[in-house]
Every structure is written in C-alpha cells, then in structure tokens.
N, CA, C and O atoms as CSV, one atom per row, in Angstrom:
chain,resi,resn,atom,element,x,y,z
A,1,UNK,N,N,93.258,112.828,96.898
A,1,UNK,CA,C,92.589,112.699,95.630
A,1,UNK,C,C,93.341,111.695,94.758
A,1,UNK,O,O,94.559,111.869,94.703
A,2,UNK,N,N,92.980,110.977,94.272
A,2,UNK,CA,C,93.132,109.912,93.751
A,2,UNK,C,C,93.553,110.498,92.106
A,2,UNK,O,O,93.093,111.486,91.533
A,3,UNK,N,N,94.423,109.661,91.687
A,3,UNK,CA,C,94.715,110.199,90.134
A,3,UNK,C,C,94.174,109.706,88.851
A,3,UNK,O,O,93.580,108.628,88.901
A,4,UNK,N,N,94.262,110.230,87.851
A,4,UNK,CA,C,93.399,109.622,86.870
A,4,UNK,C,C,94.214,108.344,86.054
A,4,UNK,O,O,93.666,107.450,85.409
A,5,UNK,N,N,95.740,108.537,86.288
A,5,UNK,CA,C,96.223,107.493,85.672
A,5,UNK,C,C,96.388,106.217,86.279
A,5,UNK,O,O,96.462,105.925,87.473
A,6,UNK,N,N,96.433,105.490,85.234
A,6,UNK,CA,C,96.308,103.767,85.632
A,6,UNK,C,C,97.738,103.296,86.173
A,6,UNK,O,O,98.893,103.591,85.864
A,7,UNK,N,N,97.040,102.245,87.323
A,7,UNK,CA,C,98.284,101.754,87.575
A,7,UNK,C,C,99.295,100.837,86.608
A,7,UNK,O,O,100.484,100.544,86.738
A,8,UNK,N,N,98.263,100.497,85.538
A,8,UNK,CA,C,98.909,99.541,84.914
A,8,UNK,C,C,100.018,100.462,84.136
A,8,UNK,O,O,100.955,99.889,83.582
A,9,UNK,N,N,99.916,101.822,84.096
A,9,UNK,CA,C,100.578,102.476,83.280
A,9,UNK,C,C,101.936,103.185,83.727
A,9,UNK,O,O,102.412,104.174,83.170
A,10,UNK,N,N,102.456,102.546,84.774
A,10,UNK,CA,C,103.350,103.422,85.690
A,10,UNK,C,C,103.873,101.622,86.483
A,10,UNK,O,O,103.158,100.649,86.725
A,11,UNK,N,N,105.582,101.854,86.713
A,11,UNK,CA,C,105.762,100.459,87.437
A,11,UNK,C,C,106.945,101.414,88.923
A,11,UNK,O,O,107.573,102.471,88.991
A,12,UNK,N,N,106.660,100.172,89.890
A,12,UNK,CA,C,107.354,101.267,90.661
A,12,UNK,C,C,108.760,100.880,90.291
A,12,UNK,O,O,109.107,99.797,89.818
A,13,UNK,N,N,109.813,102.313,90.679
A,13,UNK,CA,C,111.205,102.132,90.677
A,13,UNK,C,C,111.460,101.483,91.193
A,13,UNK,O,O,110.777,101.325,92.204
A,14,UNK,N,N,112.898,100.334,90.929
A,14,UNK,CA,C,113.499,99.724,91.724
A,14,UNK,C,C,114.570,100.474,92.566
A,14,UNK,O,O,115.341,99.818,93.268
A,15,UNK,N,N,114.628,101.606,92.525
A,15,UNK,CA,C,115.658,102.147,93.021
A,15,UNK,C,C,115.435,103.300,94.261
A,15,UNK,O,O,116.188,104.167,94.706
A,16,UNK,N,N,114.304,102.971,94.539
A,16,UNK,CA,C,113.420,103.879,95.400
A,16,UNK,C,C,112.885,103.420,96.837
A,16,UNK,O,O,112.074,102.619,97.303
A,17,UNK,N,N,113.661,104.238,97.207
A,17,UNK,CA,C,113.075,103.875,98.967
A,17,UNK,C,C,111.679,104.003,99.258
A,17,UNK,O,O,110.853,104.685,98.651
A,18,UNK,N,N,111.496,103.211,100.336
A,18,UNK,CA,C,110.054,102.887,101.215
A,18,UNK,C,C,109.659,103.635,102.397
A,18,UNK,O,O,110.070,103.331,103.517
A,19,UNK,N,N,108.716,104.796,102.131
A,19,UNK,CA,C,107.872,105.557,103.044
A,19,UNK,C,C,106.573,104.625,103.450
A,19,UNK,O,O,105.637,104.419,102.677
A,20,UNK,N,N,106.655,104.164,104.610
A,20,UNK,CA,C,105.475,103.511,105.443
A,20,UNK,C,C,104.746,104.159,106.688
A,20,UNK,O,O,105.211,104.485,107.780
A,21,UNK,N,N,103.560,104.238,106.226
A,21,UNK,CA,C,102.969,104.802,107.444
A,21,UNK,C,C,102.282,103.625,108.003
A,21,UNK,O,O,102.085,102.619,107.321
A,22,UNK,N,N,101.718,103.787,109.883
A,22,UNK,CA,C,101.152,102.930,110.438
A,22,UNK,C,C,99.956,103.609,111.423
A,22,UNK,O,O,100.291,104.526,112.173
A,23,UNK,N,N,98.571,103.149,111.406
A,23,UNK,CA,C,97.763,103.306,112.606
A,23,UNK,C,C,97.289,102.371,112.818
A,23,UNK,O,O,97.660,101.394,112.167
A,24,UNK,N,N,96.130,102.200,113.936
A,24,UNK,CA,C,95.542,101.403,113.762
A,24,UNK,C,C,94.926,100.433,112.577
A,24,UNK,O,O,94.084,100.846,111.779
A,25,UNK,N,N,95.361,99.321,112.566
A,25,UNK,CA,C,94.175,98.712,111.658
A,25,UNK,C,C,94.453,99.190,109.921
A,25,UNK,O,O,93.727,98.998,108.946
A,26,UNK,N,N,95.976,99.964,110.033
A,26,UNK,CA,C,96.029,100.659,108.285
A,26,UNK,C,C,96.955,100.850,108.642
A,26,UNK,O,O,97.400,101.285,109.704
A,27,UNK,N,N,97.609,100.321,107.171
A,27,UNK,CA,C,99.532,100.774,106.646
A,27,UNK,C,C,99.584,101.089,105.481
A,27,UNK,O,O,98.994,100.367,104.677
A,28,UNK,N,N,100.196,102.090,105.080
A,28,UNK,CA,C,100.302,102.615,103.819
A,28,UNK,C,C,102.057,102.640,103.608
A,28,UNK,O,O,102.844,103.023,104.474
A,29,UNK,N,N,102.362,102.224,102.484
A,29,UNK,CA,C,103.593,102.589,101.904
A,29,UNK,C,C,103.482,103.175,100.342
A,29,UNK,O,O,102.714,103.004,99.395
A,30,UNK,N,N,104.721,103.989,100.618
A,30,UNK,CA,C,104.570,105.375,99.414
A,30,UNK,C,C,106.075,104.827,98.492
A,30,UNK,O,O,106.918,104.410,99.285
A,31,UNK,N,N,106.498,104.764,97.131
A,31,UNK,CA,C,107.183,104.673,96.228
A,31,UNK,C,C,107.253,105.438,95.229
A,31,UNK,O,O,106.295,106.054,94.763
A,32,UNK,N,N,108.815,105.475,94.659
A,32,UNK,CA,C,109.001,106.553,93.532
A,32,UNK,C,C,108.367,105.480,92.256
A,32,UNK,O,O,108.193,104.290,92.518
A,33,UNK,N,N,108.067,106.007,90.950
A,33,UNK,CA,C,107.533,105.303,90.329
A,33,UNK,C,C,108.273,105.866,88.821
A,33,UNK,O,O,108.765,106.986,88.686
A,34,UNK,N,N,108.206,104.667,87.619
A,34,UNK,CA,C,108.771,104.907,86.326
A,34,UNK,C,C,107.949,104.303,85.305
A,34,UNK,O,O,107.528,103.162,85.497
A,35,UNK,N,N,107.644,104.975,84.157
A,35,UNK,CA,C,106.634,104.945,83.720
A,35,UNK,C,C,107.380,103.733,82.713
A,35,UNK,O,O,108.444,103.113,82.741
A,36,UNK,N,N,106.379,103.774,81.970
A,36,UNK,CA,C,106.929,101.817,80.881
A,36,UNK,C,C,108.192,101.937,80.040
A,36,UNK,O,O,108.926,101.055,79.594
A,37,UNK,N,N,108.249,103.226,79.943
A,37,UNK,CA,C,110.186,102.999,79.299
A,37,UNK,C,C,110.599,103.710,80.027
A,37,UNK,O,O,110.756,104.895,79.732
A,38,UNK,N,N,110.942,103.154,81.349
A,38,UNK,CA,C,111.640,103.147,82.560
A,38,UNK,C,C,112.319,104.500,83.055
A,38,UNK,O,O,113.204,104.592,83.906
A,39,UNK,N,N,111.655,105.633,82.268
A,39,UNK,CA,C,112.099,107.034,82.685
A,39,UNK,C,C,111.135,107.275,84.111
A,39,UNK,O,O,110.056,106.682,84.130
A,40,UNK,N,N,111.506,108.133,85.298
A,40,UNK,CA,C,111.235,108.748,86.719
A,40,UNK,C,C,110.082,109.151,86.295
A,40,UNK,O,O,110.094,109.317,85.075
A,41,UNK,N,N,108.997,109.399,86.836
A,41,UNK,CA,C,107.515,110.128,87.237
A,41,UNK,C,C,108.121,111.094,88.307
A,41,UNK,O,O,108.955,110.739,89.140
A,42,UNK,N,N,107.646,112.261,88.200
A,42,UNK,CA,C,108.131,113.236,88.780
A,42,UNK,C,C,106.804,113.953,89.394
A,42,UNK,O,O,106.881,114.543,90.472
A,43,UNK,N,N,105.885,113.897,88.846
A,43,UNK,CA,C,104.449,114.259,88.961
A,43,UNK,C,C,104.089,113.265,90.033
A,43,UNK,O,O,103.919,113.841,91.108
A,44,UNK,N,N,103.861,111.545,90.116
A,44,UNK,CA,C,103.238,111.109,91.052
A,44,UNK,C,C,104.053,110.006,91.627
A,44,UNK,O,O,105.244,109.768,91.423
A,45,UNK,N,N,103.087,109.286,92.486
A,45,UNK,CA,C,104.183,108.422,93.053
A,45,UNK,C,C,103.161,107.094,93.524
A,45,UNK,O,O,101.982,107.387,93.721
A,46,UNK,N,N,103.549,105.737,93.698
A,46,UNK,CA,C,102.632,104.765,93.923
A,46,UNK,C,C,102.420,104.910,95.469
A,46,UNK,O,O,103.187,105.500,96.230
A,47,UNK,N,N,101.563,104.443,95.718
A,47,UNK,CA,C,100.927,104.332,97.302
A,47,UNK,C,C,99.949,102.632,97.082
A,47,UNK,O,O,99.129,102.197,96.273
A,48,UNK,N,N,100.612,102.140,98.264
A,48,UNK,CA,C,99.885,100.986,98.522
A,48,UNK,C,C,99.163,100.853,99.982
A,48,UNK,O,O,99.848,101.087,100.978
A,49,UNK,N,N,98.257,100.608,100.078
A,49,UNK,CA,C,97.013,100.655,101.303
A,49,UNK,C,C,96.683,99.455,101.575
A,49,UNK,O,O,95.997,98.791,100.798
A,50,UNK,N,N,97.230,98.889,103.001
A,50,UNK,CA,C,97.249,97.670,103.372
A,50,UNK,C,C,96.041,97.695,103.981
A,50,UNK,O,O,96.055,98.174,105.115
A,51,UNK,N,N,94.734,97.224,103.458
A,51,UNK,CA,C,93.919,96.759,104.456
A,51,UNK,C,C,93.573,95.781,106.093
A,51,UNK,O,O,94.111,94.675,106.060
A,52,UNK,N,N,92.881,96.036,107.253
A,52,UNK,CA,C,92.931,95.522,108.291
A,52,UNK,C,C,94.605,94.892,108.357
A,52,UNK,O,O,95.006,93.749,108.134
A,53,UNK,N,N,95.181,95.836,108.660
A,53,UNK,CA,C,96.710,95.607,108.984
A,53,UNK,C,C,96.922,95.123,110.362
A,53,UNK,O,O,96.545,95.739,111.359
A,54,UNK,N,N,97.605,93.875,110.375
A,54,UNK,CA,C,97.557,93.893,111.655
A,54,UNK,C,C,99.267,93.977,112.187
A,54,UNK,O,O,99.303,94.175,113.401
A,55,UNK,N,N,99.730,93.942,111.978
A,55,UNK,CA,C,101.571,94.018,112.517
A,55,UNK,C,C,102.147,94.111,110.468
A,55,UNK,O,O,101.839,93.545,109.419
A,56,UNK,N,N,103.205,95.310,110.986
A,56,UNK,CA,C,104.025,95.625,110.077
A,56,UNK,C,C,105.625,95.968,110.348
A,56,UNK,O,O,106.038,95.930,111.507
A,57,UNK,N,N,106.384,96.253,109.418
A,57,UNK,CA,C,107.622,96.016,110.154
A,57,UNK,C,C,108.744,96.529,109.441
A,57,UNK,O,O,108.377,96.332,108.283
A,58,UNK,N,N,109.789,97.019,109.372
A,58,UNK,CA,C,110.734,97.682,108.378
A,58,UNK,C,C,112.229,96.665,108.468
A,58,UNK,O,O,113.148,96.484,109.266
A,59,UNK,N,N,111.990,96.388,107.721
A,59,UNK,CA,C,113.608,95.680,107.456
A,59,UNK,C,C,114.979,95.840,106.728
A,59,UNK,O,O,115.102,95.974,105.511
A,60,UNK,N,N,115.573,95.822,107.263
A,60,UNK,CA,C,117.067,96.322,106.518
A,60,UNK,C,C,117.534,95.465,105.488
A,60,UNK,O,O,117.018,94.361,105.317
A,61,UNK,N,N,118.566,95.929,104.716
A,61,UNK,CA,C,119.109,95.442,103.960
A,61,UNK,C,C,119.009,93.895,103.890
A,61,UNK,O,O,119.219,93.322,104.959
A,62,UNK,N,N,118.739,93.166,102.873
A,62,UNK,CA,C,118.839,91.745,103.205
A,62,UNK,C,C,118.616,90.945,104.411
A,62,UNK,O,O,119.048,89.835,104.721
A,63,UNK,N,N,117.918,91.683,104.958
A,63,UNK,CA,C,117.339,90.652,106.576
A,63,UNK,C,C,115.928,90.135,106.543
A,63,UNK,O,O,115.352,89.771,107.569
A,64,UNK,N,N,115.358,90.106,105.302
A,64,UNK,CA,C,113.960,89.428,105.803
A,64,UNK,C,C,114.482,87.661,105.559
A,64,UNK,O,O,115.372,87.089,104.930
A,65,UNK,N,N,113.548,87.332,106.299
A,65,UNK,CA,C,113.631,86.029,106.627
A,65,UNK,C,C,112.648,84.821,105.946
A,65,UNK,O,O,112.590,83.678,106.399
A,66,UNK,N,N,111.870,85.318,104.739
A,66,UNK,CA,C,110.907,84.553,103.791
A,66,UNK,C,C,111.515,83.818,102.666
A,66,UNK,O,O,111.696,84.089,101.479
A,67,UNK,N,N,111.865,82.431,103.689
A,67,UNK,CA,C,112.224,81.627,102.604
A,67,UNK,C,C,111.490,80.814,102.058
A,67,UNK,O,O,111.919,79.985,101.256
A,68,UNK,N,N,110.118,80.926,102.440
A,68,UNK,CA,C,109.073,80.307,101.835
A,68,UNK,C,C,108.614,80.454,100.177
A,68,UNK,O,O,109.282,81.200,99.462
A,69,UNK,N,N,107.838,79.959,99.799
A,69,UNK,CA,C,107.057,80.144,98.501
A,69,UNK,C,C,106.658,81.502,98.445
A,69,UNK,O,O,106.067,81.938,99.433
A,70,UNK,N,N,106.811,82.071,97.723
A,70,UNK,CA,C,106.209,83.438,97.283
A,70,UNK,C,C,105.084,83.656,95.714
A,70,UNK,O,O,105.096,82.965,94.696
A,71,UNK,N,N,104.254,84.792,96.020
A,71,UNK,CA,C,103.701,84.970,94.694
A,71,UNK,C,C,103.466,86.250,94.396
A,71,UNK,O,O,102.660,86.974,94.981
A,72,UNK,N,N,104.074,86.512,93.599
A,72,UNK,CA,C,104.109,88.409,93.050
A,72,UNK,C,C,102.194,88.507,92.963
A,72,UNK,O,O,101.416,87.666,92.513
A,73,UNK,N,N,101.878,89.973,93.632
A,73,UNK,CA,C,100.800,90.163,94.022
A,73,UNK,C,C,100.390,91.143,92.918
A,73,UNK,O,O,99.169,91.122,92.757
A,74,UNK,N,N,101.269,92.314,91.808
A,74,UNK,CA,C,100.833,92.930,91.076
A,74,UNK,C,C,102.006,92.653,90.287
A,74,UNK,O,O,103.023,92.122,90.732
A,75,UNK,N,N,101.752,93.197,88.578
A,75,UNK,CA,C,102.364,92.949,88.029
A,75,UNK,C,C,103.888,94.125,87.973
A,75,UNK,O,O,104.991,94.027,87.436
A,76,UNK,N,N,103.471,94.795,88.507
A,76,UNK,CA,C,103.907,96.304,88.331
A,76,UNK,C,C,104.799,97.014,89.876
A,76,UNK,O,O,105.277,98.107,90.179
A,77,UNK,N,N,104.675,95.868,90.433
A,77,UNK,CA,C,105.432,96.153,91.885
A,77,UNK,C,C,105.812,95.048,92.991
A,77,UNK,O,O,105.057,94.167,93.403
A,78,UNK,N,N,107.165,95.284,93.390
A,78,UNK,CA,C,107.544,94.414,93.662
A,78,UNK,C,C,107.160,93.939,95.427
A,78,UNK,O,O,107.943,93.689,96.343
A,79,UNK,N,N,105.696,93.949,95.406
A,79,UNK,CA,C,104.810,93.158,96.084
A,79,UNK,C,C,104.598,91.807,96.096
A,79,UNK,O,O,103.846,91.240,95.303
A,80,UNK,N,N,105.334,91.169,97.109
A,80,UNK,CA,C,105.084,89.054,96.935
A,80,UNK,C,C,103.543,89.366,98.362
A,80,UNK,O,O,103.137,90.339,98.998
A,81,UNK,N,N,103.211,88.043,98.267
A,81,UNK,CA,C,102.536,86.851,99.473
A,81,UNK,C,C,103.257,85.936,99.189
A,81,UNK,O,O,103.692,85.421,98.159
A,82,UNK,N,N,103.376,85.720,100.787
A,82,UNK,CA,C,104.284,84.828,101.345
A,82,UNK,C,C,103.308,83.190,102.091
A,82,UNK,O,O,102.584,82.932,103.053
A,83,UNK,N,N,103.763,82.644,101.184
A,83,UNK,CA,C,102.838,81.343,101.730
A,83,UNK,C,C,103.708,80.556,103.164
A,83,UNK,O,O,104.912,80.579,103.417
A,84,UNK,N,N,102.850,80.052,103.740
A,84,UNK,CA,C,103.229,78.998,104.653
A,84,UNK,C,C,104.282,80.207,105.947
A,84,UNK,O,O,105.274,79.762,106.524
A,85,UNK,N,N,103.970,81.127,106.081
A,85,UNK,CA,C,105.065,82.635,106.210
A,85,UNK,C,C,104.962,82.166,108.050
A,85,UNK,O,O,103.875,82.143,108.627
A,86,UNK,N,N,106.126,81.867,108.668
A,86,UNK,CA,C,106.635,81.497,109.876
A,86,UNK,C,C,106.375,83.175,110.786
A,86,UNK,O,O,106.046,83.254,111.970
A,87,UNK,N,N,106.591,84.192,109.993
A,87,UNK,CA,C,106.183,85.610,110.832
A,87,UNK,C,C,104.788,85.345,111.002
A,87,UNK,O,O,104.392,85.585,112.142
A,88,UNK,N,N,103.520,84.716,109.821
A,88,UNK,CA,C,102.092,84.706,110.571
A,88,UNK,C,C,102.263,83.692,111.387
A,88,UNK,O,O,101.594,83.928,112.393
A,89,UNK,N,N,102.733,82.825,111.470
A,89,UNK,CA,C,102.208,81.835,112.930
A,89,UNK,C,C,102.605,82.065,113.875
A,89,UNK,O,O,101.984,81.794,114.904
A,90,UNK,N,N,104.177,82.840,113.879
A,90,UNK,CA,C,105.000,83.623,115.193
A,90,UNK,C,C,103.835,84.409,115.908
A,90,UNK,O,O,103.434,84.163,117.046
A,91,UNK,N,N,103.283,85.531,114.951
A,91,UNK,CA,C,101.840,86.303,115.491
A,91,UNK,C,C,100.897,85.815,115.542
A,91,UNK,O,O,100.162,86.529,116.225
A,92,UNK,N,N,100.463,85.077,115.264
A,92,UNK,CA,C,99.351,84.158,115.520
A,92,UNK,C,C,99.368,83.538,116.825
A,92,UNK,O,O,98.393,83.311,117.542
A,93,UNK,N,N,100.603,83.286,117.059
A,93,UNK,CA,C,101.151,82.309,118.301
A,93,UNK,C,C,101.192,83.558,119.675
A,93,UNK,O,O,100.390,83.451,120.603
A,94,UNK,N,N,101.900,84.342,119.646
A,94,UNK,CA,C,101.958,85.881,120.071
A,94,UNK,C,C,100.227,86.004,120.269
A,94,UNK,O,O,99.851,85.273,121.186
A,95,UNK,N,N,99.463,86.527,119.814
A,95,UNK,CA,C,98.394,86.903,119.757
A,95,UNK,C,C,97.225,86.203,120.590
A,95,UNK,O,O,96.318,86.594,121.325
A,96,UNK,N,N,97.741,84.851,120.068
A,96,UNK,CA,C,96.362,83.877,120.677
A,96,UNK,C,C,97.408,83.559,122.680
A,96,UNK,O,O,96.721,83.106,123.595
A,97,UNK,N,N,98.552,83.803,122.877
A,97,UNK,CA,C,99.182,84.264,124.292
A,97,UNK,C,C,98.194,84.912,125.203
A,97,UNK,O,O,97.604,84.415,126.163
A,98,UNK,N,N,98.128,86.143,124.705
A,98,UNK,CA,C,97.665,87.389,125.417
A,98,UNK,C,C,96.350,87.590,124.868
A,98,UNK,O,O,95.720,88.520,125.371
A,99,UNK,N,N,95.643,86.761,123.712
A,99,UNK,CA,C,94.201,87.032,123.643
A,99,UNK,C,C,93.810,85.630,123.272
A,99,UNK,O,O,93.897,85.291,122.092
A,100,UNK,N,N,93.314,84.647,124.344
A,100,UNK,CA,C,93.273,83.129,124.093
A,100,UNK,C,C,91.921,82.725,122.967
A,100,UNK,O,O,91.838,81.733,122.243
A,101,UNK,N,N,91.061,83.722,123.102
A,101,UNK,CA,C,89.850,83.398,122.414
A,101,UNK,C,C,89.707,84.218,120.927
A,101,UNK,O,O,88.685,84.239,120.242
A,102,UNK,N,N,90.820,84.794,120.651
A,102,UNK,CA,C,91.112,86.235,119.705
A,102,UNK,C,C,90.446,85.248,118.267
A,102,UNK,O,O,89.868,85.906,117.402
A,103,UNK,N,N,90.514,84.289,118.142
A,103,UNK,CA,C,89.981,83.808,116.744
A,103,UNK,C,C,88.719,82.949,116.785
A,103,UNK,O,O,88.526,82.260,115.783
A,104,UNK,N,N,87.946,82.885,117.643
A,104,UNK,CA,C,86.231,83.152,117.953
A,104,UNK,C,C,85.663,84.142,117.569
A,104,UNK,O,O,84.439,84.255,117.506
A,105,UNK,N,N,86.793,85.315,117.146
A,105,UNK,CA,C,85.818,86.924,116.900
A,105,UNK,C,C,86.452,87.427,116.477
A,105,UNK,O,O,86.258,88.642,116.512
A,106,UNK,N,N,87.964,86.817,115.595
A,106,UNK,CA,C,88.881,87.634,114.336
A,106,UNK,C,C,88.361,86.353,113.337
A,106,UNK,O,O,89.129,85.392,113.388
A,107,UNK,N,N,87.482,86.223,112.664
A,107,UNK,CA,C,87.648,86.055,111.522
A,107,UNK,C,C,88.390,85.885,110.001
A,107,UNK,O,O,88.211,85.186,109.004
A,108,UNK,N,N,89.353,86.973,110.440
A,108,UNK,CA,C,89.791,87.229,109.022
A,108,UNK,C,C,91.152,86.508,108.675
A,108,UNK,O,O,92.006,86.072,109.447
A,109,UNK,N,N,91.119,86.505,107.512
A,109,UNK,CA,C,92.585,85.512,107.108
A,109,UNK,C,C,93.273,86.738,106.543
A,109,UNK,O,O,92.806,87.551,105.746
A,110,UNK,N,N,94.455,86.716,107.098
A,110,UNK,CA,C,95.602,87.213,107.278
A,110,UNK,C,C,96.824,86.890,105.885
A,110,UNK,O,O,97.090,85.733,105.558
A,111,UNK,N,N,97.366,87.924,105.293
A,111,UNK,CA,C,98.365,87.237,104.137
A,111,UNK,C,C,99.743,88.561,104.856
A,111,UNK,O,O,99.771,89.709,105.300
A,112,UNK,N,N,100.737,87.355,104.549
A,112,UNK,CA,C,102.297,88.272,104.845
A,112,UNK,C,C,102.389,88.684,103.314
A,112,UNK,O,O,102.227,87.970,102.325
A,113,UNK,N,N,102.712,90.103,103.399
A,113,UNK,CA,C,102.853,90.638,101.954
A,113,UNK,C,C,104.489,91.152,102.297
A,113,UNK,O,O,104.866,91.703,103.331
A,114,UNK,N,N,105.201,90.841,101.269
A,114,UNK,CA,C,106.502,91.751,101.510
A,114,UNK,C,C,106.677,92.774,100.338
A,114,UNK,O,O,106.293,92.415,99.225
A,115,UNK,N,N,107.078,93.683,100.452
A,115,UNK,CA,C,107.450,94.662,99.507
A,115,UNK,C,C,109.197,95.062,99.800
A,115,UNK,O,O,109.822,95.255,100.842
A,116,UNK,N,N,109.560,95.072,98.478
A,116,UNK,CA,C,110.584,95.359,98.562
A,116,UNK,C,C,111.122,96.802,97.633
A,116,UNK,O,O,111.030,96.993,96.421
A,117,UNK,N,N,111.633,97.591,98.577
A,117,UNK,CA,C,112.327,98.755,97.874
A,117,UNK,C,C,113.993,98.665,97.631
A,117,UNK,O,O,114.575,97.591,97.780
A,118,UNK,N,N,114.485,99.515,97.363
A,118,UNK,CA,C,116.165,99.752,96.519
A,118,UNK,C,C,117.209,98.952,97.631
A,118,UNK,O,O,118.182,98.377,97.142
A,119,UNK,N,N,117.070,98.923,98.700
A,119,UNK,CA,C,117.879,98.386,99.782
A,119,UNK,C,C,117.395,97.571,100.897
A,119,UNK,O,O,118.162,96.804,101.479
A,120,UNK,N,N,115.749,97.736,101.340
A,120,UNK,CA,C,115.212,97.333,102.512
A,120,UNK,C,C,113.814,96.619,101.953
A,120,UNK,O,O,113.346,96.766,100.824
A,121,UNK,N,N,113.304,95.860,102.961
A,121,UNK,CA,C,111.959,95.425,102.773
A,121,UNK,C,C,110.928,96.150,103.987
A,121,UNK,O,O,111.335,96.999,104.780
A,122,UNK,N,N,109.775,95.719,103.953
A,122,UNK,CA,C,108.168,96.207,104.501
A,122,UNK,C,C,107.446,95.010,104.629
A,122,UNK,O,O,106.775,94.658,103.658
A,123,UNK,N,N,107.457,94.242,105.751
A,123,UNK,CA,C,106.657,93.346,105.578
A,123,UNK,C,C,105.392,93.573,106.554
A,123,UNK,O,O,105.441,93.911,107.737
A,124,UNK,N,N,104.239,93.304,105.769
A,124,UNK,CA,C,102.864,93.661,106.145
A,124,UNK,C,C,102.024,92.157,106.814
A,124,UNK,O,O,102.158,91.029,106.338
A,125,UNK,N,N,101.401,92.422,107.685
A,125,UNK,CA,C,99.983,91.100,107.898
A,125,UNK,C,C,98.610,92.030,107.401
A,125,UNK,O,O,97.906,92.770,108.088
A,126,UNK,N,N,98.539,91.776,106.299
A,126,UNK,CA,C,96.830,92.505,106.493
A,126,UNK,C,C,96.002,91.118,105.505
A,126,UNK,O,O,96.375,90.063,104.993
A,127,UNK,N,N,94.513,92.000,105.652
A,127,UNK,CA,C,93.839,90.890,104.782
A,127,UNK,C,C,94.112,91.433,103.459
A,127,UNK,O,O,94.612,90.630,102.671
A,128,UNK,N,N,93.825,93.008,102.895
A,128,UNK,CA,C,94.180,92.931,101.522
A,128,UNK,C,C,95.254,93.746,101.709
A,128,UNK,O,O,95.997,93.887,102.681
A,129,UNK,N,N,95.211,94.652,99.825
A,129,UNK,CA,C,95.652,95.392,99.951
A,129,UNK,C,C,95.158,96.270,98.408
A,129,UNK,O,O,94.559,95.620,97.551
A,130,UNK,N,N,95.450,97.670,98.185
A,130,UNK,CA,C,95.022,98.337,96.994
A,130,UNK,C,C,96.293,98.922,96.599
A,130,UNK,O,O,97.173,99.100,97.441
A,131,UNK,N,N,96.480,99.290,95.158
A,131,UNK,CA,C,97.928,100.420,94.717
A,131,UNK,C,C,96.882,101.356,93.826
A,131,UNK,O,O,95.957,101.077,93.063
A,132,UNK,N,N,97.455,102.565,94.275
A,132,UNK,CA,C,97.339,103.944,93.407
A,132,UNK,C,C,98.457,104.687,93.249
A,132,UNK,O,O,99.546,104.749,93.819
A,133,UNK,N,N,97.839,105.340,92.173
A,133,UNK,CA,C,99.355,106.052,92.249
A,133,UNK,C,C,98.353,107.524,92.527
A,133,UNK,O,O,97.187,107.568,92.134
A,134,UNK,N,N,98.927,108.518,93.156
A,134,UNK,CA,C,98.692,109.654,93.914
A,134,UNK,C,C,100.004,110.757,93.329
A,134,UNK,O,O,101.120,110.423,92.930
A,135,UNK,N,N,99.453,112.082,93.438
A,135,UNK,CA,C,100.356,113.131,93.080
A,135,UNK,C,C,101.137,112.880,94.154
A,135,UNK,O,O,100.844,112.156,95.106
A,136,UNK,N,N,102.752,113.864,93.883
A,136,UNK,CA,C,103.321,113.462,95.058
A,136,UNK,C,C,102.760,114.463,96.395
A,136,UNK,O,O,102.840,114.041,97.549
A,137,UNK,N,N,102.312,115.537,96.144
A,137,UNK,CA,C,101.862,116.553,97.467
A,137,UNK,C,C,101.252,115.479,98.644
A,137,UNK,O,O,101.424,115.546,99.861
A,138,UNK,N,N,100.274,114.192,97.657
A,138,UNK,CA,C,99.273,113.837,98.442
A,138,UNK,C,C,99.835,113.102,99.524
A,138,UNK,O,O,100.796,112.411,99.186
A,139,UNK,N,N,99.408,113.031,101.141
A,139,UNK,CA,C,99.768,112.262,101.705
A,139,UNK,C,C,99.568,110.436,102.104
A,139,UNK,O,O,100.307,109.900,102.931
C-alpha cells in the first residue's frame, strides 16, 4: 500500500544502507529516509522501482566505475543517469554475443542509474524508474 505522503516531502538519508531486491524484469531498492529538517522517519522508508530492469549489481565501497557525465534523476535522492555509461555497452556487447538479433525485438532504451547509499552503490540498467515512500512493514 502505497503512502499518502509526498515524496517531495521526505529526502533519503545519507547515512543509510541499500536493501535491493531482484526478479525478473524488476529491481527494487529500499532506503532509510529524513524528513526536510533532516530528523530520521521512523514510520516509512523510500522504495525505488526500477522498471524493465535488465542487469543490476551491488557495489562496495568506492568501486563503481562511472566516470562519465552524470545527472541527478530526483531531487530528493541520491539517484544519477549515467551518460555515455561503458557498463551499458559492456551489456549490450554481452547480450548481442549470446542473442545476435536481441535488438530487432528489444526495443527499449536502456539508462545506467546509480544510487548511492552511506558506503556502497546499486547500479541499475532499466528503462525507468518510480520513488515512493512506503511504511516500513511494507515489502
């Protein structure tokens, strides 16, 4: 169930680790969140929903590798796109290997999103993506 408050009204912590889930085709990552004078939310927590996900990935401390152009994707979380991003053409390159005709009948354009939490990053391929913030029970 989805919450009634706005995202604009809640920013996520910087000090808060990254819960990512993965299935098919969907990645979700979960964050602690602080409301605009930077006190803890204790009640809910942000959730971001990577649409048509296609490869995702957990990274440690200072190891992502995007030294490209970046552009903060919300105002309120520290979500970039990664332009010109050497991980999509690595998979792209990977992909069109083992499926030679895969973009005759994938369509979709692909953005590297990175998110970064208190110590590690999350870097995503999907086409979009949505943020809510959710009670914390919710999964």
């Amino acid at each position: 169930m989805e919450s009634k408050f706005s995202a604009r009204s809640f920013k996520q912590d910087p000090q808060s680790n990254l819960s990512i889930t993965i299935s098919e085709g969907l990645c979700g990552a979960t964050f602690s969140l602080w409301d605009l004078d930077d006190q803890d939310v204790t009640t809910h927590k942000g959730r971001l929903i990577f649409h048509d996900c296609w490869a995702a990935e957990y990274l440690g401390v200072k190891m992502h590798t995007c030294d490209r152009p970046s552009e903060l994707c919300h105002p309120n979380i520290f979500l970039s796109a990664i332009g010109e991003s050497q991980w999509l053409a690595n998979k792209i390159q990977q992909r069109a290997e083992i499926y030679p005709t895969w973009l005759t009948w994938d369509k979709r354009e692909y953005i590297h999103y990175l998110l970064q939490g208190h110590d590690h990053w999350i870097q995503v391929l999907a086409r979009s993506f949505e943020f809510q913030i959710v009670p914390w029970e919710s999964r």
